[in-house]
C-alpha positions in Angstrom: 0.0 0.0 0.0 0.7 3.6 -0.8 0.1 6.5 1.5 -0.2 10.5 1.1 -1.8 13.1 2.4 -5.6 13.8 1.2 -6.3 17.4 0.1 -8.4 17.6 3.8 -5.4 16.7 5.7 -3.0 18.8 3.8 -5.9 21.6 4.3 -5.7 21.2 8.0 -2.1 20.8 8.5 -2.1 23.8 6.4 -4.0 25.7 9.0 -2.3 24.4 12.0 1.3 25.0 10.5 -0.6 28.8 9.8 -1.2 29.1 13.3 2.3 27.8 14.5 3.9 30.5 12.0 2.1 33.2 13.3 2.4 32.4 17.3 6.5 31.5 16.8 7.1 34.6 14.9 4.9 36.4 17.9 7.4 35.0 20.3 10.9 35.7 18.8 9.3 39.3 18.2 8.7 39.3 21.6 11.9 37.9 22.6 14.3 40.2 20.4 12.2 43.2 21.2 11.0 43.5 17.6 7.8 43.6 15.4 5.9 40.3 14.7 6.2 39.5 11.0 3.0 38.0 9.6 4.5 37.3 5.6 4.9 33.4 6.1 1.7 33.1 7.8 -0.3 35.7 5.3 1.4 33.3 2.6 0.3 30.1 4.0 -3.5 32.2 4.3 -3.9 32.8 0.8 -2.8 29.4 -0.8 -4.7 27.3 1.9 -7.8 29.5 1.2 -6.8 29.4 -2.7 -6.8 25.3 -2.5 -10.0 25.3 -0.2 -12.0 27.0 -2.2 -11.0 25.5 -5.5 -11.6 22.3 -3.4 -14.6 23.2 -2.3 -15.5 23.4 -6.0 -14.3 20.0 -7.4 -13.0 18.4 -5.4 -12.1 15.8 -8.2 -10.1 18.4 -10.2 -7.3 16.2 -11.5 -4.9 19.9 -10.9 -5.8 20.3 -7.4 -3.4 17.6 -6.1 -0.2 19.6 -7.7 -1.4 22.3 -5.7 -2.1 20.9 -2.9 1.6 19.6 -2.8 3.0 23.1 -2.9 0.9 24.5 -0.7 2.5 21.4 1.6 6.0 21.9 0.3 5.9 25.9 2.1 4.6 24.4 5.3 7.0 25.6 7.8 6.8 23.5 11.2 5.5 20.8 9.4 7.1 18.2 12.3 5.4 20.3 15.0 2.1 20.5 12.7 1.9 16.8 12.1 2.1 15.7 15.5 -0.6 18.2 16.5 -2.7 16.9 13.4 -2.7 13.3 14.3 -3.3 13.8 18.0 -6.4 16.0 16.5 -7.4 13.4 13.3 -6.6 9.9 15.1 -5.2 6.8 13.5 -4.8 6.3 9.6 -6.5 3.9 7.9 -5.7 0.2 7.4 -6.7 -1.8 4.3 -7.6 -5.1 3.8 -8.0 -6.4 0.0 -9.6 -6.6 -2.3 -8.3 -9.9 -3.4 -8.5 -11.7 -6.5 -11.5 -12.4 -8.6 -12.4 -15.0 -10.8 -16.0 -15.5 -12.7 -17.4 -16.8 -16.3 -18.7 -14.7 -18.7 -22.1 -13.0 -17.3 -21.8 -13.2 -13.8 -20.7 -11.0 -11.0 -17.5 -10.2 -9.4 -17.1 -8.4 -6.3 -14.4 -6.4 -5.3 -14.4 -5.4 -1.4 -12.3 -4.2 1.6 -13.0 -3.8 5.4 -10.9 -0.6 6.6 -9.9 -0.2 10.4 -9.0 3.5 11.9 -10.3 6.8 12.8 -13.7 7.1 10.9 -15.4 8.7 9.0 -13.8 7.1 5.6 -14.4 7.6 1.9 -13.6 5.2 -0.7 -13.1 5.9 -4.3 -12.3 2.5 -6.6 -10.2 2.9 -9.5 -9.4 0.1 -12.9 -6.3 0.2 -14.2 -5.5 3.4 -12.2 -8.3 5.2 -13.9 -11.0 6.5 -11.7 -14.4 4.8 -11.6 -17.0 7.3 -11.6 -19.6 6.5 -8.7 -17.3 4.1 -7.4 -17.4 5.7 -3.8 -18.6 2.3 -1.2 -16.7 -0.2 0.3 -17.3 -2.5 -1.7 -17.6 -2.4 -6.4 -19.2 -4.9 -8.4 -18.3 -5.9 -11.9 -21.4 -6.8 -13.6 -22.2 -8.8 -16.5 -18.6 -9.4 -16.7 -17.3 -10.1 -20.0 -13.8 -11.5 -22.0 -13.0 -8.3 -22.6 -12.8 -7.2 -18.8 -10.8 -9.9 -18.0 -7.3 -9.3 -16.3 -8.8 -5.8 -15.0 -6.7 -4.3 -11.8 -9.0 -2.6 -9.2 -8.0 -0.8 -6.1 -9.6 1.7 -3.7 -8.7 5.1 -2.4 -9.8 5.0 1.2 -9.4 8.6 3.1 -9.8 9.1 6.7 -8.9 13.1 8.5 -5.6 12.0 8.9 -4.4 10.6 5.7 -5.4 8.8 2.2 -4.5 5.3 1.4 -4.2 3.3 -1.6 -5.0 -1.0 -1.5 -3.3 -3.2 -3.3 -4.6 -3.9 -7.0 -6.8 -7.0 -6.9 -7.2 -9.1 -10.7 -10.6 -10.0 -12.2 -10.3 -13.3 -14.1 -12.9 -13.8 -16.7 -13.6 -16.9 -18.5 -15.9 -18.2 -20.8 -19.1 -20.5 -19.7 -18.5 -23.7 -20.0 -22.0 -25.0 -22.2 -22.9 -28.4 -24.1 -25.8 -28.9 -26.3 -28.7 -31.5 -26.5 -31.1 -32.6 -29.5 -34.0 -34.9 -28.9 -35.8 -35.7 -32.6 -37.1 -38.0 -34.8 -33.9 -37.8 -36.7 -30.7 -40.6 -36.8 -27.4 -38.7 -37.1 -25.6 -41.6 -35.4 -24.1 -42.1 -39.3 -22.8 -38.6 -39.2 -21.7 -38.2 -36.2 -19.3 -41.1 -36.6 -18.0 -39.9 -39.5 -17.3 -36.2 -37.7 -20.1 -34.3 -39.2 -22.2 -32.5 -37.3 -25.2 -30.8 -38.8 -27.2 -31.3 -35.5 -30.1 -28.7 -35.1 -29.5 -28.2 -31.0 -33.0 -27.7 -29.6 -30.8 -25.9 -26.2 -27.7 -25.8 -24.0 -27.1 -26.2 -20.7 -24.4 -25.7 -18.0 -21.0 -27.6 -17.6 -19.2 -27.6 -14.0 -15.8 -28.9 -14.7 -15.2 -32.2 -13.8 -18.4 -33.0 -12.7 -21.7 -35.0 -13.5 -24.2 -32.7 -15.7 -28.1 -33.1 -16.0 -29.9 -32.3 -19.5 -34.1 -31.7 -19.0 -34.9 -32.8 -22.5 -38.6 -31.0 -23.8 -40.5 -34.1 -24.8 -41.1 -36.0 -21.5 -41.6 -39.6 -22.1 -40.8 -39.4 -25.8 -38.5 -42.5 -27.3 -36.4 -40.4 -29.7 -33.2 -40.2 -30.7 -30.8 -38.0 -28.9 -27.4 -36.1 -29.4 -24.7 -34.7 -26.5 -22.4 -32.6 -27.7 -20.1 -31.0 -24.7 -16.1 -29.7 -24.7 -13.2 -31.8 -25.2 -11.3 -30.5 -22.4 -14.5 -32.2 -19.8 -13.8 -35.5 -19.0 -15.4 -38.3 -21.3 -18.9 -39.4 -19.5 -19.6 -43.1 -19.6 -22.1 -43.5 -16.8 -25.6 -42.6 -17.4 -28.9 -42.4 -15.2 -32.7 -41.9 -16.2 -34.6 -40.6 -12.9 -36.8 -41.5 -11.5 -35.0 -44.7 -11.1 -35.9 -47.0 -14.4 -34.6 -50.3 -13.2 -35.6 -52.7 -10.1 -32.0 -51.7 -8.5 -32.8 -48.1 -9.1 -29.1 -47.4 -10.4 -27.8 -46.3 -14.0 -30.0 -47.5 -16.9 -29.0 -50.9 -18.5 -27.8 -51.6 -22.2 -28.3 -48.3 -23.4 -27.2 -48.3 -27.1 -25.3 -44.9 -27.8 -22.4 -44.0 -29.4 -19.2 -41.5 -29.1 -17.2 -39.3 -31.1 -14.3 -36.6 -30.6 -13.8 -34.2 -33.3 -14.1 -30.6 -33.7 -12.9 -29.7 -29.7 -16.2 -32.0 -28.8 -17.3 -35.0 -27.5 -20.2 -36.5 -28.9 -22.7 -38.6 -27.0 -25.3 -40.4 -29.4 -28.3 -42.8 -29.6 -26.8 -45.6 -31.7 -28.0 -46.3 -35.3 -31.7 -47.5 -35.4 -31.9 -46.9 -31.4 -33.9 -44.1 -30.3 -33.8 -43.5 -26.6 -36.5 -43.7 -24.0 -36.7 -40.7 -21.7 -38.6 -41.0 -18.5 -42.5 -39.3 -18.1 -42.0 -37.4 -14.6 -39.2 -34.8 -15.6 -36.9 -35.9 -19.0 -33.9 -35.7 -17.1 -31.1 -37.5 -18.1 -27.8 -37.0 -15.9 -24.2 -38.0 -17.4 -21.2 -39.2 -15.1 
């Protein structure tokens, strides 16, 4: 994390160091037996009030911070001012995250932090460095993420009265959805199919967790139709099969079901073998793959 001054703590240290300048330069008047002379405090009066106001304005102004930091750079007593500021302002803030995120294409991501020290805070997120408009909570969410967000860096502001902090940069990872396809029809493309053509009309898709088992509801419940599976190479071939509700005495996977498979074109193929239509159960037309 980086830390600096925000434009309300250089204001008030500003004002403090104003103060100091005017009651020090009272006291070696006093001491030497001469006049007090106001210049560095009259100075430090008219470009706190300059920044102030032009603060007070926009407080976004991208300028403002290069003159905010010389109106710090003529603080005299800034030591002296300091202390008194952080007896006066509390503790600075302490950041934790945001971390990492990682979604497929359409879903959220959500980027938070949880901030300890002297309240009140204000947050202000930022992507790629660039300032999110609105993005003023503790927490920003990416939504609808798509490919082309993907390896975004976001990090908050987070301001306090004593100083402004900056988190780390957290990653969004998008990927795409993993989806297969299903056909249920009067049609045979078994012959195609293994010969690695595909002219399947897909009636749908539905979603892959990698790894894992995957359900398809096919639309025509009870039907004995042909069928076709088509999911993504990279999922690990499924060989087990099960028709609920259970379809056999023992209730397990359905016996001597006559399909076929086929890789080609980044796919595996599932299929109702030549001449073999497939029976789907009445309740639901679910048909899960292992």
């Amino acid at each position: 994390m980086t830390a600096e001054l925000s434009i309300p703590a250089v204001l008030q240290l500003a004002q403090i160091c104003e103060y100091l300048a005017v009651v020090n330069g009272a006291k070696a008047a006093a001491l030497n037996g001469g006049s007090i002379d106001p210049t560095l405090g009259t100075l430090i009066y008219l470009e706190r009030t300059a920044v102030q106001n032009r603060y007070n304005l926009n407080p976004s102004d991208p300028t403002l911070r290069a003159t905010a930091n010389y109106l710090y750079s003529i603080l005299t007593y800034q030591a002296q001012g300091q202390s008194i500021q952080n007896n006066l302002g509390g503790t600075p803030p302490s950041v934790t995250g945001p971390t990492n995120q990682s979604v497929t294409v359409g879903n959220t991501a959500t980027f938070s932090v949880s901030v300890t020290g002297t309240a009140p805070f204000t947050y202000q997120w930022f992507l790629n460095g660039i300032l999110i408009p609105g993005a003023t909570s503790s927490s920003y969410a990416v939504i609808n993420a798509q490919l082309s967000q993907n390896g975004g860096l976001y990090s908050v502001q987070v301001t306090n009265p004593v100083t402004t902090i900056t988190s780390n940069q957290a990653t969004l990872t998008v990927t795409a959805a993993l989806v297969g396809f299903y056909y249920q029809g009067n049609t045979d493309f078994s012959t195609a199919l293994m010969a690695g053509t595909d002219t399947v009309p897909y009636l749908g898709t539905f979603p892959i967790t990698t790894g894992q088992p995957f359900t398809i509801t096919f639309p025509d419940l009870g039907a004995t139709e042909f069928i076709v599976i088509k999911y993504p190479a990279t999922e690990t071939t499924k060989t087990s099969y099960l028709n609920p509700p259970p379809s056999g005495p023992d209730g397990g996977p359905i016996p001597n079901i006559a399909y076929d498979e086929n890789i080609f074109g980044g796919f595996k193929y599932i299929f109702s073998r030549q001449n073999n239509p497939f029976g789907l159960n009445s309740v639901n037309g679910q048909v899960k793959y292992s």
